[in-house]
C-alpha positions in Angstrom: 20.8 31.8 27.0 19.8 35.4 27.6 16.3 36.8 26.2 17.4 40.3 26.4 21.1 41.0 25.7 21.0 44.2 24.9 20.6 45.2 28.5 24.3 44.2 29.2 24.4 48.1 27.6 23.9 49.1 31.5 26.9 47.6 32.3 28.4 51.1 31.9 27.1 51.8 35.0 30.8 50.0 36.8 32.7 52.5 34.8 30.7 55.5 36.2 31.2 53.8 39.5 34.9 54.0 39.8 34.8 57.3 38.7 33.2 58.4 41.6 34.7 57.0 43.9 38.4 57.8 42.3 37.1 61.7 42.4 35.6 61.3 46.1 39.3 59.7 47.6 41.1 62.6 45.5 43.0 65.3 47.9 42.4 68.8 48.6 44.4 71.4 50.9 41.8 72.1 54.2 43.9 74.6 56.6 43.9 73.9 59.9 45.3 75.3 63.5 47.6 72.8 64.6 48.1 69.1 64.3 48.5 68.0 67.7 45.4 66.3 68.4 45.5 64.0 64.8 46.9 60.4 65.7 47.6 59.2 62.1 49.2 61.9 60.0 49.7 60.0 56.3 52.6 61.8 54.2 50.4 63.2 51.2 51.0 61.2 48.1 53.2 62.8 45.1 52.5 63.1 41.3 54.7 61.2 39.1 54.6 58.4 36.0 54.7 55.5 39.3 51.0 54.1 39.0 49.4 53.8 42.3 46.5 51.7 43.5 43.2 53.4 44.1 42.3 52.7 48.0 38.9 51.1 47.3 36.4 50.3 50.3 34.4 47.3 50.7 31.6 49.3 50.0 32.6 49.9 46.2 32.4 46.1 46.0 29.0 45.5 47.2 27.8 48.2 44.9 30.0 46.9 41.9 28.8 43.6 42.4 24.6 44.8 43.0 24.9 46.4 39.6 26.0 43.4 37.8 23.2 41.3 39.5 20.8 44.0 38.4 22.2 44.0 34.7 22.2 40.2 34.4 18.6 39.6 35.8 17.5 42.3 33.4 19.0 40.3 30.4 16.8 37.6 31.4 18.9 34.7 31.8 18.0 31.2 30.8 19.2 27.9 31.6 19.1 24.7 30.5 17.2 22.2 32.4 19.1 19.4 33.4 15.6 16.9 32.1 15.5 18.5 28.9 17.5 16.7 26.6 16.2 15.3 23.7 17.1 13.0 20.7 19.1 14.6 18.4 18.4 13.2 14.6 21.1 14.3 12.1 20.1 14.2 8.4 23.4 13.7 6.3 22.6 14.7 2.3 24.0 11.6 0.5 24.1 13.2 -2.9 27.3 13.0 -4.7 27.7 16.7 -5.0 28.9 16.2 -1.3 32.1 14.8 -2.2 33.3 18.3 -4.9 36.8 19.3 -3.2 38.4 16.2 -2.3 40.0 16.8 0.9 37.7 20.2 1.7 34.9 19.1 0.4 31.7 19.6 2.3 31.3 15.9 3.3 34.4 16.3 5.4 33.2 19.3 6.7 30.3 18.1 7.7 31.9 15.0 9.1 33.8 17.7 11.9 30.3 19.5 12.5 28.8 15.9 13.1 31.0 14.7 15.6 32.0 18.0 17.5 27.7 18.5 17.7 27.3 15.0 18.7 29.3 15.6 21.5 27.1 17.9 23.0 25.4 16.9 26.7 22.3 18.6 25.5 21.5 14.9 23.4 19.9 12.5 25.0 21.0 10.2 21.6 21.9 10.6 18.1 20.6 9.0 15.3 21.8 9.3 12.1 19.6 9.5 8.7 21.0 9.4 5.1 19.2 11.4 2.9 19.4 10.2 -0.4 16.6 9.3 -3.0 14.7 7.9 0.0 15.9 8.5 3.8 17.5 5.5 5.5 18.4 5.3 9.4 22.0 4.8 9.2 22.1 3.6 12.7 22.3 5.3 16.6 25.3 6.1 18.4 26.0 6.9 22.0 29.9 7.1 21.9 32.2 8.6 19.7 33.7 5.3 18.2 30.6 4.0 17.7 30.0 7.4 15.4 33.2 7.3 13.8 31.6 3.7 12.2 28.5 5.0 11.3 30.2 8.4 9.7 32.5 6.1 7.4 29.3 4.2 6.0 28.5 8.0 4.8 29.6 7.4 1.2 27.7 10.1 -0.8 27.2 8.2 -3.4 23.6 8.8 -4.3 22.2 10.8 -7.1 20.1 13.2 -5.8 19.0 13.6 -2.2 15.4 14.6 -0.7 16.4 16.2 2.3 12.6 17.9 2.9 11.6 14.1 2.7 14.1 13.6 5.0 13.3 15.7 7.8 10.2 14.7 7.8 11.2 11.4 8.5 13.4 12.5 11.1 11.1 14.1 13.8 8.4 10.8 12.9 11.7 8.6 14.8 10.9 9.9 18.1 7.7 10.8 20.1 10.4 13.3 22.1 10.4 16.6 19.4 13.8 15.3 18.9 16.6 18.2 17.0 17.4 17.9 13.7 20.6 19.2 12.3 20.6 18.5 8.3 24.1 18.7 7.1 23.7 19.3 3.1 26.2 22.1 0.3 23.6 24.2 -0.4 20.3 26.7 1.2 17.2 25.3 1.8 14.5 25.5 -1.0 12.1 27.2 1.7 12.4 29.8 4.6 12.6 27.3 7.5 9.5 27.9 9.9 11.5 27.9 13.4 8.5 28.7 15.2 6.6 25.0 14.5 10.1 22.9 14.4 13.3 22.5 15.9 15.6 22.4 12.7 19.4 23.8 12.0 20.2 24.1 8.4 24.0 23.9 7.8 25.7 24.0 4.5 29.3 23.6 3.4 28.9 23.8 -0.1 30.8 26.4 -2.4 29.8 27.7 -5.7 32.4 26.2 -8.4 31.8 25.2 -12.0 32.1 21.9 -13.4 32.1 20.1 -16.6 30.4 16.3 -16.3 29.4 13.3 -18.2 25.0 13.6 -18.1 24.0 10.7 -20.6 25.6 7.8 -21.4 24.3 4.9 -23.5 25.9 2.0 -25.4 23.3 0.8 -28.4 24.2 -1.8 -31.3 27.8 -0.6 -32.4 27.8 2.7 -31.7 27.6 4.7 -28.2 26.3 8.0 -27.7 27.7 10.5 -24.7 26.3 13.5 -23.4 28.7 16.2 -21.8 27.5 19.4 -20.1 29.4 22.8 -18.7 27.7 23.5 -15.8 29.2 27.1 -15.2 28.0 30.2 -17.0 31.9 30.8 -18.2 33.6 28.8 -21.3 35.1 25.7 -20.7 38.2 23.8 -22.2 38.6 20.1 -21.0 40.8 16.7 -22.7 38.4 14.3 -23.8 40.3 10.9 -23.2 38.4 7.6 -24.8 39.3 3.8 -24.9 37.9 0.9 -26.9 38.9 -2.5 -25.1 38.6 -6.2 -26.8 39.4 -7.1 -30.6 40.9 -4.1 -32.3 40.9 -2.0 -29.3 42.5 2.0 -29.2 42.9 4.7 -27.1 42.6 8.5 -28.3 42.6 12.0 -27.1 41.4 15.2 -27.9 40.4 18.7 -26.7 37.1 19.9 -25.8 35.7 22.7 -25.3 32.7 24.0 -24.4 30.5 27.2 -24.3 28.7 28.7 -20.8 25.7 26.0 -19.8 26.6 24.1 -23.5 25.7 20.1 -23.5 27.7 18.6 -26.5 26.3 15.4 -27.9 29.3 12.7 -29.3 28.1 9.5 -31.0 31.3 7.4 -31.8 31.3 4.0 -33.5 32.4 1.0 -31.9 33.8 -2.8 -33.2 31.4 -5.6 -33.9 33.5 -7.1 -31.0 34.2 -4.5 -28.4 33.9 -5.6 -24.9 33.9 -2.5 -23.0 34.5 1.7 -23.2 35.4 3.7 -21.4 35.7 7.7 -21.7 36.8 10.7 -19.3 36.9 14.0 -18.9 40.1 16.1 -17.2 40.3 16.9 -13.7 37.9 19.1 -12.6 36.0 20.3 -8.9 34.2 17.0 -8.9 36.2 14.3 -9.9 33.3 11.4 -10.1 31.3 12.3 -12.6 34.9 13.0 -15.0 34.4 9.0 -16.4 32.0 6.7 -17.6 32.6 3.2 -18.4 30.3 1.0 -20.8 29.9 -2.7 -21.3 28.2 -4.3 -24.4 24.1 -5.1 -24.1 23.0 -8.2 -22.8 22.7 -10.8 -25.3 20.3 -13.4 -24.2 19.5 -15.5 -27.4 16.5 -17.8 -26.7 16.7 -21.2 -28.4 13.7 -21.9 -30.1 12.4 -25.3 -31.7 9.7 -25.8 -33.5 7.3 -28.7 -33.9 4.5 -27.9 -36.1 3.1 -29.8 -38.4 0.6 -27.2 -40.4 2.6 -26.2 -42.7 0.8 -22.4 -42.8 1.2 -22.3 -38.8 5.1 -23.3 -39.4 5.9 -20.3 -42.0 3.9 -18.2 -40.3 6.2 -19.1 -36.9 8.9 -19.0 -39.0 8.9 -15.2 -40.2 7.8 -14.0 -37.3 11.2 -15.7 -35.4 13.2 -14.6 -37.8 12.0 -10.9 -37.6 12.9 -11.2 -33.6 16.6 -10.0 -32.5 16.3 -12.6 -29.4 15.1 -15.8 -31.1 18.0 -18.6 -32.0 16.3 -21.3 -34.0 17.6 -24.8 -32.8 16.9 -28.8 -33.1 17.2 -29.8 -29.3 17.2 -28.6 -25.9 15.4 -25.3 -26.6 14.7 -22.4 -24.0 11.0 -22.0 -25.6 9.2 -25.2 -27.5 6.8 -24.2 -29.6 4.2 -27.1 -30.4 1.1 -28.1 -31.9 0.3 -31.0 -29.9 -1.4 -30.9 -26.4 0.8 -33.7 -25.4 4.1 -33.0 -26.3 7.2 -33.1 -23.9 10.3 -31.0 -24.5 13.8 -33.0 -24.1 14.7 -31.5 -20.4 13.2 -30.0 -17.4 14.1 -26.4 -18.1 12.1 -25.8 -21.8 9.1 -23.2 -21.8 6.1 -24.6 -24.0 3.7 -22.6 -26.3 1.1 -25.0 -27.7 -1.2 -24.1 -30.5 -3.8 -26.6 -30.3 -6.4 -26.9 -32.8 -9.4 -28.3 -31.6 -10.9 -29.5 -34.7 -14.2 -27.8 -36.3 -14.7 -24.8 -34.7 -16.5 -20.9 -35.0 -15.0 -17.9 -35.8 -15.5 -14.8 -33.2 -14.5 -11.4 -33.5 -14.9 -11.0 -29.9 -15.9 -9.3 -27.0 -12.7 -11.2 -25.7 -11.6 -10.8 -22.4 -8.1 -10.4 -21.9 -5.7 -9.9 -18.8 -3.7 -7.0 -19.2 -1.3 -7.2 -16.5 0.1 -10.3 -17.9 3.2 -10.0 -20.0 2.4 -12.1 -23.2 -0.9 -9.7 -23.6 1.3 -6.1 -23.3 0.5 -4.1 -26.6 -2.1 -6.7 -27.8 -5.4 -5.2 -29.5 -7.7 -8.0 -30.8 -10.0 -5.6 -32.4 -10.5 -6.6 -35.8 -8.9 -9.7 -35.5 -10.8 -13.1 -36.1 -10.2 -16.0 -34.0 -11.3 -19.6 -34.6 -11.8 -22.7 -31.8 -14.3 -24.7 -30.7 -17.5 -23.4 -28.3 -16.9 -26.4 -25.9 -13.2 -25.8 -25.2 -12.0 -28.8 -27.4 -12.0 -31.1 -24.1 -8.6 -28.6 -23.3 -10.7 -26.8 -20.6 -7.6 -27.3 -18.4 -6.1 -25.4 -15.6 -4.2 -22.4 -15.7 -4.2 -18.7 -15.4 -6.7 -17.3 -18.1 -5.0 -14.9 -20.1 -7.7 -14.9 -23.0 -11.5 -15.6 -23.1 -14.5 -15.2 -24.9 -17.7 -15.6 -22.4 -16.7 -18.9 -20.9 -14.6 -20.3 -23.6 -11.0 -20.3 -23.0 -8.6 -19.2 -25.7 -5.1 -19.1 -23.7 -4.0 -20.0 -20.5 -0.7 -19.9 -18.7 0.4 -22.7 -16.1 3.5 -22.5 -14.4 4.7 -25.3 -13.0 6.7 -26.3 -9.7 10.1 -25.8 -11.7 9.4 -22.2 -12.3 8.7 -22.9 -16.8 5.4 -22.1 -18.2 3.3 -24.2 -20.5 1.0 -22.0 -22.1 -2.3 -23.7 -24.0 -3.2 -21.4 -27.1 -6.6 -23.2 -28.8 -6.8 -21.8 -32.3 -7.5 -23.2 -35.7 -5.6 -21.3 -38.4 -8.5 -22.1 -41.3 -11.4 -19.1 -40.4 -9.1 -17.0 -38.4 -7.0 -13.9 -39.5 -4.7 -13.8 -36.3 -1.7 -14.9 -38.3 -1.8 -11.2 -40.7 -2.6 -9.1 -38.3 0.0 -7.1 -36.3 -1.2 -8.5 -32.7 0.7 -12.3 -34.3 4.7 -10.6 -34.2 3.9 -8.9 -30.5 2.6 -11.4 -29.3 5.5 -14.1 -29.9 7.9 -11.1 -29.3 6.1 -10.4 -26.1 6.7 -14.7 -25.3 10.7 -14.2 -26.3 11.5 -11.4 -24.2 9.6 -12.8 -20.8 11.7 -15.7 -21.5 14.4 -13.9 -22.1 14.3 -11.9 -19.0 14.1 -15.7 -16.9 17.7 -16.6 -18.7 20.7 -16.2 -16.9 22.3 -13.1 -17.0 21.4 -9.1 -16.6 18.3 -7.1 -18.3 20.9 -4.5 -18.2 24.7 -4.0 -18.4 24.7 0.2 -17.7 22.9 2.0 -15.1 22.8 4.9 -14.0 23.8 5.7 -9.9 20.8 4.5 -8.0 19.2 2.2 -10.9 18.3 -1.1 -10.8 18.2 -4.4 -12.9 17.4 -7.7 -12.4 19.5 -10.8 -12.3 18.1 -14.0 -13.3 20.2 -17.1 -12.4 19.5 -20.8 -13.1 16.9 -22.7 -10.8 19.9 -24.5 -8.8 21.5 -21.2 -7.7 21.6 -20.8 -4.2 23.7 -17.6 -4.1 25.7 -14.9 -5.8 29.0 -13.7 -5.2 28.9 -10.0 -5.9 32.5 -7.9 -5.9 32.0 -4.2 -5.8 34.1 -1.5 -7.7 36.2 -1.5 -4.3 37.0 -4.6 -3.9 34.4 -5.8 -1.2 32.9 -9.1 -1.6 29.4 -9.8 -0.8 27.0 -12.8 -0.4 23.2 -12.5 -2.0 20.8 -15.2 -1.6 18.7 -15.6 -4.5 14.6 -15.7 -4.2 13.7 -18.2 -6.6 15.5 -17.6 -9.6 16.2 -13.9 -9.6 17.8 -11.1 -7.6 17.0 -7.4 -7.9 20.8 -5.0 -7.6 20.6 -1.5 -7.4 24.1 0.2 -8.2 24.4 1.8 -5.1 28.5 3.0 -6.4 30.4 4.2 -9.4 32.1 1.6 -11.6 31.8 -2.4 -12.4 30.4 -4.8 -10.3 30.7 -8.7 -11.1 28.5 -11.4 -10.5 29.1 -14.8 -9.9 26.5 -17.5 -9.2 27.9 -20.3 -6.7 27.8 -23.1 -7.3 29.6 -22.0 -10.2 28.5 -25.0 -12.1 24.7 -23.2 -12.1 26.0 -20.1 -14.0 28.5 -18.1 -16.0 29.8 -14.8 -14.7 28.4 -11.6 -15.2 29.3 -7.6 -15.3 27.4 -4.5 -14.7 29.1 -0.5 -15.1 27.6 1.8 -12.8 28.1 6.1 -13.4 26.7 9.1 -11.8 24.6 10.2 -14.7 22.8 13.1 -12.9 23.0 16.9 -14.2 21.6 18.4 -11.2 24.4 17.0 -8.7 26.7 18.0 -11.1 25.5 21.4 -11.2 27.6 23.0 -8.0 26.9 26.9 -9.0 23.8 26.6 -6.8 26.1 25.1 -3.6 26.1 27.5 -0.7 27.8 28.0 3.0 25.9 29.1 5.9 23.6 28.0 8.7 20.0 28.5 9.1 17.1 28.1 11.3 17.8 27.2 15.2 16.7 24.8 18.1 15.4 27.5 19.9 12.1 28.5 19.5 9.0 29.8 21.3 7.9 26.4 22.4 11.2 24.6 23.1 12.5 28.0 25.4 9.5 27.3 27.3 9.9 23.6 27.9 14.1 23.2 28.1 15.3 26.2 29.8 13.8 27.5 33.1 14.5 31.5 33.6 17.0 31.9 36.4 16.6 36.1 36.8 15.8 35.4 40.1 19.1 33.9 41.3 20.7 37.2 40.8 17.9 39.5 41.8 18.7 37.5 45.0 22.4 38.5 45.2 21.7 41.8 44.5 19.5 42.4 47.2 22.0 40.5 49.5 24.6 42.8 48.4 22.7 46.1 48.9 21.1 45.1 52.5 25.0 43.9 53.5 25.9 47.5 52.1 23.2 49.2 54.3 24.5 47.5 57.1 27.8 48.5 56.8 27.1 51.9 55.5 24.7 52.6 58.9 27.7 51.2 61.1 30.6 53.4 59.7 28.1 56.5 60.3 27.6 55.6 63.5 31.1 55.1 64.6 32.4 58.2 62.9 29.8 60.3 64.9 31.3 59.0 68.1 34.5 59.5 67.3 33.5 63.2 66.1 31.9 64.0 69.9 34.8 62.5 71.9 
């Protein structure tokens, strides 16, 4: 490293030198007397096109090689000490805009910069960091196969990446002011601040425009897509969709599309379609060109009733029948709903809601008490409502978590049991009470279907968006699930309790399978990048910014080695002066003999 380049501008100075001494050797006519006292008589040399080598003295030498010790010593040369390497931390933007261009995309570019940087003595080690919606350490290499493994875990497949999160994550992995090179397809948002951090900004992104699925949602029969031009030019693309199952077609058409234009198509689907799919044509970015849709979960809960009040029963009734998720059944029910404090469902696996009345009671219209981070009390609002039961608890005082009180009466409680069910204990009398009109009655049973709905087996969600999440909820004897990626790969989950969080982590249907396979059915979820701003590419840029080398880190890795050749040159010149002052010398002697 040189502070001061610019002075190599006096290495015109070696020109100047030949000249003069290619005009002091040149020949001129001196007449003399005679020629019989000269020893050496040299034939003068002729013109002519035959190039002839200048007789150069070692003196020309020294001088020639002073001046370039002078000229580099003023340029202020730097090198690198041999204790100053530090961790190099490379921050790899995991955003599936990476992958626009197929074979020159700028994920392969990057992928070259990576390992021909890596390489690089200056390291002490390299860590790798995948920026995507949260930085992850992707793991530390010290040799080149070990970074050819960690590189090919480097999907991009996330959709968006925080690469300012990122970086700042990066310099917190080493106490050491470790480098970081972030290897991203566009500028960063901010001038980088070179004289606080070491950071390289490179980019291998090109502007390109891009038409992409944004929204994509599959609701009752019909689904409803959301396609976008993201270029500032008009845009014609085929419009391919397929309808799978019963009755199951496959059309296509042409679309086409104004500059920055999102077009909105809602198309109607078969009572039983079990899946759809739809793309786009080929385009700079090929993975947000298809979206594939599977039907909504359908997780009926079986419910029986056993009530004997009659106004209770209707009451239940209605409000079941009003519910999407509620099955009404005779026997071996997901959710028993009771009036008895007693009762038993048939099997082990049965959720119980027991309205208990407790005989001759008061009527309170509150303050109640009620815990708001429980799910059966989401949307409730007692105000208003009336609510019967004995002052003395009934003799149902009971154990549980209190989900409803009234000073130090309890009006519902939830107990959940080793088995992972609930028995919830509701103590109301329906004569002096108004709960059953009032709109808190419907939420609150549809609040008790869809918690147990959630606990059956099977997926709150069938359709995510890249980097969502669901929940899987598998029977209490399921030890682990088999999960198959859209490539093939097979993985092994263990289950905690009875559920398993997923996040789709690629693009296109992963299945489930809950071993023993006698503890569970089989289950599907669609994946698709669903993310307008990684589809956008016109922002993508190529360039690099910011550097390693700042104030600080030119003061602490590199020691200043103008020294070295201020020593040569003054080497060279006193080796001249001796040389110079012997040749006088001689030359004298030789003039008086």
């Amino acid at each position: 490293m040189f502070s001061h380049p610019l002075a190599f501008l006096a290495l015109a100075s070696i020109p100047a030198l030949v000249a003069i001494y290619y005009l002091r050797n040149r020949f001129r006519t001196v007449p003399v007397s005679s020629l019989m006292f000269w020893q050496d008589i040299r034939p003068p040399q002729e013109g002519g096109r035959v190039f002839r080598r200048l007789p150069l003295p070692l003196l020309f030498f020294l001088e020639a090689l002073a001046l370039l010790a002078l000229v580099t010593a003023a340029a202020a040369p730097h090198l690198l000490s041999t204790d100053a390497a530090r961790p190099l931390v490379i921050v790899l933007d995991d955003s599936f805009s990476m992958l626009a261009g197929e074979n020159n995309s700028p994920r392969h570019q990057g992928v070259e910069a990576v390992i021909a940087e890596a390489s690089h003595s200056a390291h002490s080690s390299v860590t790798l960091v995948l920026a995507g919606e949260k930085p992850q350490v992707l793991g530390q290499t010290a040799t080149k196969t070990d970074l050819a493994g960690l590189l090919a875990k480097w999907n991009c497949k996330a959709p968006t990446a925080n690469l300012e999160e990122a970086v700042s994550f990066a310099f917190g992995l080493s106490d050491q002011h470790p480098r970081v090179l972030v290897v991203t397809d566009h500028a960063p948002a901010t001038q980088l601040d070179n004289g606080a951090a070491s950071v390289e900004w490179r980019a291998f992104g090109l502007p390109k425009p891009n038409a992409a699925f944004v929204n994509a949602n599959w609701s009752g029969n019909k689904v409803l897509l959301e396609i976008a031009n993201l270029s500032d030019s008009h845009n014609t693309t085929t419009f391919e969709t397929e309808v799978s199952g019963p009755g199951s077609r496959k059309e296509t058409a042409s679309l086409s599309l104004g500059p920055r234009e999102i077009k909105r198509v809602v198309l109607a689907l078969p009572a039983e379609a079990t899946g759809f799919r739809a793309e786009l044509g080929e385009d700079a970015l090929a993975l947000d060109n298809r979206v594939t849709l599977l039907p909504p979960p359908r997780k009926p809960v079986r419910t029986e009733i056993r009530v004997s009040n009659e106004i209770l029963k209707k009451a239940l009734e209605q409000a079941l029948e009003a519910a999407q998720t509620a099955v009404l059944t005779s026997g071996n029910p997901d959710l028993l709903i009771c009036d008895n404090a007693t009762e038993q469902p048939g099997n082990g696996k049965s959720w119980v809601l027991r309205i208990v009345s407790t005989g001759a009671g008061q009527s309170f219209i509150g303050p109640f008490v009620m815990n708001k981070t429980h799910p059966l009390c989401d949307g409730l609002n007692l105000g208003g409502v009336v609510w019967n039961a004995a002052a003395d608890n009934g003799g149902l005082a009971g154990g549980g978590l209190p989900l409803l009180t009234l000073g130090d009466t309890k009006l519902m409680a939830d107990s959940e049991k080793l088995s992972g069910t609930h028995d919830i204990l509701m103590r109301y009398n329906v004569a002096g009470s108004n709960l059953l009109i009032s709109p808190n009655w419907p939420i609150l049973l549809e609040n008790l279907l869809a918690w147990r709905s959630r606990t059956l087996a099977g997926l709150e969600q069938t359709n995510l968006r890249l980097g969502g999440q669901t929940m899987l909820s598998v029977a209490p004897e399921t030890k682990t699930v088999r999960l198959e990626t859209p490539a093939k790969q097979v993985q092994t989950l263990s289950v905690t309790k009875t559920t398993l969080l997923f996040q789709g982590t690629d693009v296109g249907i992963f299945s489930f399978l809950a071993e023993p396979a006698s503890s569970g059915a089989a289950f599907r979820c669609s994946v698709n990048a669903l993310a307008a701003g990684e589809s956008d590419l016109t922002t993508c840029s190529s360039g690099t910014s910011g550097n390693w080398l700042n104030q600080k880190t030119a003061s602490t890795d590199y020691k200043d080695m103008s020294w070295v050749f201020l020593l040569i040159a003054v080497l060279a010149l006193g080796v001249h002066l001796g040389l110079a002052t012997g040749s006088i010398k001689r030359f004298s002697t030789t003039e008086v003999n």
